[in-house]
C-alpha positions in Angstrom: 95.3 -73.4 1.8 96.1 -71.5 4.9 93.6 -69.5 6.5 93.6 -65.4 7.4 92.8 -63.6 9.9 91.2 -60.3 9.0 90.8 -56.6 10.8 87.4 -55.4 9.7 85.6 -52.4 10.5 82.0 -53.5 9.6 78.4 -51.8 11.3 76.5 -54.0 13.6 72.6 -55.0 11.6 70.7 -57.5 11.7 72.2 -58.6 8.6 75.7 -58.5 9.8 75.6 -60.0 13.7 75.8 -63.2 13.4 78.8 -62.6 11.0 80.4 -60.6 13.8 79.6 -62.5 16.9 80.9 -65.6 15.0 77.7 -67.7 14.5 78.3 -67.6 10.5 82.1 -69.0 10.7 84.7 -70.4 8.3 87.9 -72.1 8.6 90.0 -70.5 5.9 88.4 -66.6 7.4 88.7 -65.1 11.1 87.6 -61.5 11.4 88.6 -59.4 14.4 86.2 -56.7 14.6 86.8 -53.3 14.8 84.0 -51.3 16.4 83.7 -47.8 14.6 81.1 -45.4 15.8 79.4 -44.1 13.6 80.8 -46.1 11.3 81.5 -43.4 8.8 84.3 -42.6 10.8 86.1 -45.7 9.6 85.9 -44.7 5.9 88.7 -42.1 5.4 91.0 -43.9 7.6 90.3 -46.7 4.7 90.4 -44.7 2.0 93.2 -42.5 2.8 95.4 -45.2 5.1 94.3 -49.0 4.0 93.7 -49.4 7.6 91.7 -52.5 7.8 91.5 -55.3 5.7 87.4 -55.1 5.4 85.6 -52.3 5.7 81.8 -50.9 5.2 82.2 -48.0 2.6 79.0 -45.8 1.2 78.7 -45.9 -1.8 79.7 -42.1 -2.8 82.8 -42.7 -0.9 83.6 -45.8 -2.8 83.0 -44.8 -6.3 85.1 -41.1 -5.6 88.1 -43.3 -4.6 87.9 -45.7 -6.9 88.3 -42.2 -9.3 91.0 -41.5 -7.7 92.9 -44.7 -8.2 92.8 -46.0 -4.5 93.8 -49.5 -4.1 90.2 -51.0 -3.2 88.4 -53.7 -4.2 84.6 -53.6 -4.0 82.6 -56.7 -3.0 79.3 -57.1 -4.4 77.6 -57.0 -1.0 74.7 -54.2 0.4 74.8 -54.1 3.9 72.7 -50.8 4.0 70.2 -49.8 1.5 66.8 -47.4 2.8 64.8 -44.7 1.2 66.5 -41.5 1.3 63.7 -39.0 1.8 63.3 -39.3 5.6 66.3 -38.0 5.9 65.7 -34.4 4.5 64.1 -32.3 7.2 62.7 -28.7 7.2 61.4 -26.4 10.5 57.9 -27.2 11.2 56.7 -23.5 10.7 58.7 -22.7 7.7 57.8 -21.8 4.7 59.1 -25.2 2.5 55.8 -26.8 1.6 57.4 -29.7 -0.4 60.7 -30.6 -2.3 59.9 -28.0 -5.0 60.2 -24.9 -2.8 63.8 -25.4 -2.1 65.5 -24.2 -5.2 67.3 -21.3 -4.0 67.2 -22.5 -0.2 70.0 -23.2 1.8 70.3 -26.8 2.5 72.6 -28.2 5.2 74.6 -31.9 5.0 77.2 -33.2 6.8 79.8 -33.4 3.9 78.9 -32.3 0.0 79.9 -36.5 -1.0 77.6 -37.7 1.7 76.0 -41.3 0.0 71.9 -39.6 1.2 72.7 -36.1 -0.1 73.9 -38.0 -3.6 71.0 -39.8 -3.9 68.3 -36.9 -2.8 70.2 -34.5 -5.3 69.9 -36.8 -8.1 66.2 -37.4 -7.2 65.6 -33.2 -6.5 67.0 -32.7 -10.3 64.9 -35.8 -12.0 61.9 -35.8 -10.1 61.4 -31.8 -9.5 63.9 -30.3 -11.5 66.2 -28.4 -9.3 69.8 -29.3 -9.9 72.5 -29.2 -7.5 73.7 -25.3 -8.0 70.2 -24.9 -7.5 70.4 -24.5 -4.0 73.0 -23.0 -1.8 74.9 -26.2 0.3 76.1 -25.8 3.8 78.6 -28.4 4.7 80.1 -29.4 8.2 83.1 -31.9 7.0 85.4 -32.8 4.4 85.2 -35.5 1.9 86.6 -38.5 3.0 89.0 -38.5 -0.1 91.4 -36.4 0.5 92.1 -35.0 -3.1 88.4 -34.4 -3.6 87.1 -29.8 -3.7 83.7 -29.1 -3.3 82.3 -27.3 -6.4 81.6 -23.7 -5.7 78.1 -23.4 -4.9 79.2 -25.4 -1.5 80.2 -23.2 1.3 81.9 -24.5 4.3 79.8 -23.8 8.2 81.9 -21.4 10.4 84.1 -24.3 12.8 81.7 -24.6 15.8 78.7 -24.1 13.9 76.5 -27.3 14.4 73.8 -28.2 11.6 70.8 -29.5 13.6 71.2 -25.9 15.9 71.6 -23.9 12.7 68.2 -25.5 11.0 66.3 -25.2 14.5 67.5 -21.4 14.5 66.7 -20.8 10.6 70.2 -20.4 9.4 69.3 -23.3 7.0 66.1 -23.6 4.9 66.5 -27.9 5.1 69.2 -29.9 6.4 69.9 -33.8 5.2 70.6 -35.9 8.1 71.6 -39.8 8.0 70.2 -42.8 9.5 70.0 -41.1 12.7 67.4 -38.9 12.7 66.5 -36.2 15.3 63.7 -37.0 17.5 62.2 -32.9 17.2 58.8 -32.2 17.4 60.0 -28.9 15.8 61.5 -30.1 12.5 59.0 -31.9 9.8 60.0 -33.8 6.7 60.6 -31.9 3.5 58.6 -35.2 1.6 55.0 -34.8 2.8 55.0 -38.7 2.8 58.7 -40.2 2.7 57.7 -43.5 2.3 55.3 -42.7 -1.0 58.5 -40.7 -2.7 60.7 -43.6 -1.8 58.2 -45.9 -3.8 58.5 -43.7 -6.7 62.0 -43.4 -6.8 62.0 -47.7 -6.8 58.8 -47.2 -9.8 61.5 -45.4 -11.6 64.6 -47.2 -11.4 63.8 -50.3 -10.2 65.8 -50.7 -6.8 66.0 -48.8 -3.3 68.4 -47.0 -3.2 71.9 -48.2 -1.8 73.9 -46.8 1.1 76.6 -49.2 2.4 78.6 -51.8 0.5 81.6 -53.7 1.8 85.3 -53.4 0.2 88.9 -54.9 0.8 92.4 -53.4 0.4 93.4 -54.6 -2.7 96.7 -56.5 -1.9 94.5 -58.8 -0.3 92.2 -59.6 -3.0 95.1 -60.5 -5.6 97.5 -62.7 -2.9 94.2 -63.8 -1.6 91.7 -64.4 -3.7 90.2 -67.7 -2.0 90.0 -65.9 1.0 88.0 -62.9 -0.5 85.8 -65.1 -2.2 85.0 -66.9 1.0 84.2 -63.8 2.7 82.0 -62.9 0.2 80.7 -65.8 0.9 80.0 -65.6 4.5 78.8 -61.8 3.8 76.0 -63.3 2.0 75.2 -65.6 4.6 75.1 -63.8 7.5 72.4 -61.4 5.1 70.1 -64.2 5.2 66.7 -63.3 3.9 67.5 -59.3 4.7 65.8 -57.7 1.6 69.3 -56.2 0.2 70.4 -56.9 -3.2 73.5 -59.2 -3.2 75.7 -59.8 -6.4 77.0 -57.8 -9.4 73.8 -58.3 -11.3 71.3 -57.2 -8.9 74.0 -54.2 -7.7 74.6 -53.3 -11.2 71.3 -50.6 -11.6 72.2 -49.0 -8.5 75.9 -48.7 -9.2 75.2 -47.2 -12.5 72.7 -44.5 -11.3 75.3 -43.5 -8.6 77.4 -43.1 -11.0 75.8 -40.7 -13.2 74.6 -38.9 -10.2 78.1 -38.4 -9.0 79.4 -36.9 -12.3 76.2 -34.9 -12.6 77.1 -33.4 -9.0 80.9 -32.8 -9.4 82.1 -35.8 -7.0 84.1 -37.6 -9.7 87.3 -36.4 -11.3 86.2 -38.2 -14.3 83.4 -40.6 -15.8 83.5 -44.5 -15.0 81.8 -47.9 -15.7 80.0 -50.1 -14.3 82.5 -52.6 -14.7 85.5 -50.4 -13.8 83.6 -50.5 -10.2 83.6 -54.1 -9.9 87.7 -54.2 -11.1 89.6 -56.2 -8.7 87.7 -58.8 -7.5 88.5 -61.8 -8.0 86.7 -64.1 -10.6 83.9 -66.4 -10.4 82.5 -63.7 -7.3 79.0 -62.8 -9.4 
């Protein structure tokens, strides 16, 4: 069969390069790269437009548009997955002594449906037992589906207003930040020791927790299907040895836990599956 020729707006790892600068190549798949930074930025456009053929979607963002009936196709591939607690960051000389004293704090994220803040809410209401409305969220952005309302207890940042500036000043109690962290002698981590809380969130479920996955429009996977199995293929190629669960099995745990933690926090117009996630793509892809 013919080949295809594929706009894709995927982040540059270790685990994707050599898919991008063409060292992991395939006759019947030809990608032309988009380059989004940060690479959030690419997942509205996606979700909203169909803009690319491939594109890097969190996990949040995937499941809430899949909710809302949004013609993607997921592809059982991680291409980010990290402990979230890092990422959670008080002043130095506050008051916050550990993840318990928030309740009733102000806490700061760049978008109520951002994939960290989902996974260090569920964790704040299993682990320490303060749920979402527990806390009063600050947020900077919308979601990035469109037809998605933040529930009440969320309160938009005056325009202008910059969370990093707002946390340094006291305006916010904590702030959740994403993979790029700011270098602050200033700010300390809520988690005394990130990496220990991180290690008990995999002792309780089994997995670290999963950031970035990889979907398709779905036009593409039904006239296609050969060519989104072979890109699948050359996904999980390019991963090598990368320690990032691959398949539907091994994605299955962390899929289901985002789930409930998305209806728990008011992301989802509705409940899902498991297996409504993985609808679409094409068969004999496990």
């Amino acid at each position: 069969m013919s080949g295809a020729r594929l706009s894709a707006a995927l982040g540059r790892y270790a685990n994707t390069a050599v898919l991008l600068d063409g060292r992991v190549a395939s006759p019947l798949v030809a990608l032309d790269h988009i380059e989004v930074k940060p690479i959030s930025r690419a997942f509205a456009p996606m979700v909203r437009e169909l803009r690319f053929d491939v594109s890097e979607m969190a996990i949040a963002t995937f499941l809430m548009a899949k909710a809302w009936g949004k013609d993607l196709v997921l592809l059982p591939v991680a291409v980010v997955a990290r402990f979230q607690e890092a990422a959670l960051l008080c002043r130095a000389d506050g008051s916050i002594g550990g993840p318990a004293d928030l309740r009733g704090r102000r806490v700061g994220v760049r978008a109520y449906s951002q994939t960290t803040g989902l996974w260090l809410r569920g964790r704040m209401q299993e682990a320490h037992g303060i749920a979402p409305e527990d806390n009063a969220w600050v947020t900077f952005e919308d979601a990035h589906v469109a037809e998605y309302r933040d529930p009440p207890f969320v309160a938009r940042a005056a325009p202008g207003q910059d969370m990093l500036a707002m946390l340094r000043g006291g305006e916010l109690d904590a702030a959740i930040f994403g993979n790029d962290l700011p270098g602050d002698a200033g700010l300390r981590t809520v988690f005394a020791d990130p990496e220990a809380a991180g290690r008990n969130f995999v002792a309780a479920h089994g997995f670290v927790p999963v950031n970035h996955l990889v979907v398709v429009r779905g036009a593409l996977a039904r006239e296609r299907p050969d060519i989104v199995t072979e890109l699948t293929r050359m996904l999980r190629e390019a991963a090598g040895d990368a320690a990032l669960p691959q398949g539907r099995a091994a994605l299955g745990p962390a899929i289901a836990l985002a789930i409930r933690y998305a209806r728990e926090q008011g992301l989802l117009p509705r409940d899902m599956t498991v297996e409504e996630a993985w609808e679409g793509l094409p068969a004999g892809i496990g």
